[in-house]
C-alpha positions in Angstrom: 88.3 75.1 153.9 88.5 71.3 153.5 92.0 69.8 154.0 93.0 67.7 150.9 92.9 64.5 152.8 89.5 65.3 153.5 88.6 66.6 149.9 90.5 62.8 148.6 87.8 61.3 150.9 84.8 62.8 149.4 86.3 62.9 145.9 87.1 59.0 146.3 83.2 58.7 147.0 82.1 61.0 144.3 83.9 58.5 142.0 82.8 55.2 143.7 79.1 57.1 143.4 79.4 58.1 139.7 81.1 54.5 138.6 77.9 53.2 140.3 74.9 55.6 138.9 77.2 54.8 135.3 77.0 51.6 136.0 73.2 51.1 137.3 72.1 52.7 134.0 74.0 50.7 131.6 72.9 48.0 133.6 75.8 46.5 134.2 76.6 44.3 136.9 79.4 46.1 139.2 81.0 42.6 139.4 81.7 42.1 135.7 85.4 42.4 134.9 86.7 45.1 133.5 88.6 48.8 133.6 86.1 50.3 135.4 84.6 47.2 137.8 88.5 47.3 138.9 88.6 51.0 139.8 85.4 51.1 141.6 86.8 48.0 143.6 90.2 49.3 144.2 88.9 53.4 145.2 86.4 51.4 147.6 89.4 49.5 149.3 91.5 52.9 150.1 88.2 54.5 151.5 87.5 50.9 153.5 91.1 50.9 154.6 91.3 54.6 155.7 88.3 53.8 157.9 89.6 50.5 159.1 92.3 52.2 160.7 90.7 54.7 162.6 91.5 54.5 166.3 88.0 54.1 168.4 89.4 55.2 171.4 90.0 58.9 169.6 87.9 61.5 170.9 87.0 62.8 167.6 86.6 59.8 166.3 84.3 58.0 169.2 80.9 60.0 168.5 80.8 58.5 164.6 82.3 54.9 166.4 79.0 53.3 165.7 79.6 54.2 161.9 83.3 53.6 161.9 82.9 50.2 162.8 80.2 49.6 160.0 82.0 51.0 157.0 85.5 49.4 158.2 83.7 46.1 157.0 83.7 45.1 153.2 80.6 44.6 152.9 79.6 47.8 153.6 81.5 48.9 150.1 79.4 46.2 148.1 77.0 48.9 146.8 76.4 52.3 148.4 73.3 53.9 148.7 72.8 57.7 148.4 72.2 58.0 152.0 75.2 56.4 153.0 77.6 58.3 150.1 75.8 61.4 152.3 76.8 60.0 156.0 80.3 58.7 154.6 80.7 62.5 153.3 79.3 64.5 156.3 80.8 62.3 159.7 83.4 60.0 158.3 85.5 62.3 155.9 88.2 64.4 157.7 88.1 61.8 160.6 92.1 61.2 161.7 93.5 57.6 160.4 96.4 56.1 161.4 96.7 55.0 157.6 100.2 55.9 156.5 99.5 59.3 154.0 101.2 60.5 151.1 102.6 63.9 151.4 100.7 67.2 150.4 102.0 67.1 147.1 101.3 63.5 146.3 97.7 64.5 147.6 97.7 67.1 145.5 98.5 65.3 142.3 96.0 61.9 143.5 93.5 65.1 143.6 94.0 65.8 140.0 93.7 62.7 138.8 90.8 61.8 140.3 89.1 64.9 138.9 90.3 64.1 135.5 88.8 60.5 135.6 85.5 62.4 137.0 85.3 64.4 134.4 86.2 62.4 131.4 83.3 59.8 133.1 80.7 62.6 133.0 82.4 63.3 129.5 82.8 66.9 131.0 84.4 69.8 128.9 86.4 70.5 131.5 88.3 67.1 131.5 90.7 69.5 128.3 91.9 71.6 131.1 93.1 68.6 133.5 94.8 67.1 131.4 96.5 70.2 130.5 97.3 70.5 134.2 98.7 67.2 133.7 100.5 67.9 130.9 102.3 70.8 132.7 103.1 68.6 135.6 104.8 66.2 133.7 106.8 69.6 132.0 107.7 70.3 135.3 108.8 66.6 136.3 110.8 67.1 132.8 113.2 69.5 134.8 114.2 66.7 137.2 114.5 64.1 134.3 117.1 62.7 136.5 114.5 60.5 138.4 114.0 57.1 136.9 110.3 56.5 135.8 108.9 53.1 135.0 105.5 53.3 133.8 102.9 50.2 133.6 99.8 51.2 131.1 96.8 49.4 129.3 96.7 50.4 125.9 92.8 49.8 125.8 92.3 52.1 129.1 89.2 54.7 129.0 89.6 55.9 131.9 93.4 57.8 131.6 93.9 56.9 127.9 97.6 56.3 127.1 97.6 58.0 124.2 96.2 61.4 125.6 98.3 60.8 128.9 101.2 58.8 129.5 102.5 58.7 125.8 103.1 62.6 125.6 104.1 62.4 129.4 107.0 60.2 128.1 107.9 61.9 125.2 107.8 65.2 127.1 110.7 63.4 129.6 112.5 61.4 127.0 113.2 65.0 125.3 114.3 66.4 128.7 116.8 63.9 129.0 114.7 62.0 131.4 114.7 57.8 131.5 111.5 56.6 131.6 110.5 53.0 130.5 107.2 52.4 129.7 105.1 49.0 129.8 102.1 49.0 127.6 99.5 46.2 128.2 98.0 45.3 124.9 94.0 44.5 125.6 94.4 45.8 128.8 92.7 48.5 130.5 92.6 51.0 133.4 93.5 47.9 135.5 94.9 45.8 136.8 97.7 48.1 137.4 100.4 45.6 137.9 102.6 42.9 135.9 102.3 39.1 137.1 105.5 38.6 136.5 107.9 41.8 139.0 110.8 41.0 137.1 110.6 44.2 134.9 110.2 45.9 137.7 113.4 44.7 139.8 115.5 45.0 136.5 114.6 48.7 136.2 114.8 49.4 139.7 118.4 47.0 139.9 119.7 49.1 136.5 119.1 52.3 137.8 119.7 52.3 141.7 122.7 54.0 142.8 
């Protein structure tokens, strides 16, 4: 059975590969701005930077070094080919990185999400039952509600709509007693994730520090 660091690999690629087939038929160039130009972009950058920090002199690493040293390049992401989705999937995946990685659970959790944007890409039936999953994660979050939440969000996102995701999310921990402040983006969609301007951010995390 594939470890989940391995499975975040290959589900990483399935996305970047989806986002361009999607994009290739709506004939759309990938460099256009937008929600979904930025998440192609930014899922190709972990990938890039798990590679780029693969150490050569490995031994399990060594036999693919020819390969490692190709995709640790940029330009390599620019736009993958079937064939190389394939090799990225069968000698690169599950290859050790001295990346800094999120614990199991955090894994766990990137896992689902990425599934859920998968799915509501494909416009899959199955995207109902993720977010559900979602849903009762944030129920179980709800019993820690004494963790601090700040939340940035575009409200035109299609990707994880706020309105089917991190609206009931935050009511679900407002009603558990929870503090969660939420920054909606008007216009704005699945990215960019952040805020020009930190300030919000250090007066939440200044507030609520102990």
């Amino acid at each position: 059975m594939l470890g989940r660091g391995t499975r975040l690999f290959t589900t990483r690629l399935e996305l970047i590969a989806t986002l361009d087939k999607q994009a290739e038929e709506e004939s759309v160039a990938r460099e256009q701005p937008g929600g979904l130009t930025e998440l192609r972009t930014e899922t190709a950058k972990l990938l890039r930077d798990e590679v780029a920090a693969m150490n050569l002199e490995n031994f399990i690493v060594r036999p693919q070094r020819r390969l490692v040293e190709k995709y640790a390049t940029p330009e390599a992401w620019t736009a993958l080919r079937p064939e190389a989705v394939s090799e990225l999937g069968k000698r690169i995946a599950g290859l050790p990185s001295q990346l800094e990685t999120d614990d199991e659970e955090a894994k766990r959790f990137d896992l689902l999400m990425l599934n859920l944007q998968l799915a509501q890409l494909r416009s899959e039936p199955g995207s109902a039952r993720l977010r559900d999953q979602v849903k009762a994660i944030a129920g179980l979050l709800g019993e820690k509600a004494s963790i601090p939440i700040v939340a940035v969000v575009g409200d035109a996102d299609d990707v994880v709509p706020y309105a089917e995701n991190t609206k009931p999310f935050a009511e679900k921990y407002r009603a558990a007693g929870g503090t969660i402040e939420v920054i909606v983006k008007p216009g704005v969609n699945h990215h960019p994730h952040s805020l020009k301007d930190p300030k919000p951010f250090v007066d939440f995390l200044l507030k609520h520090v102990k």
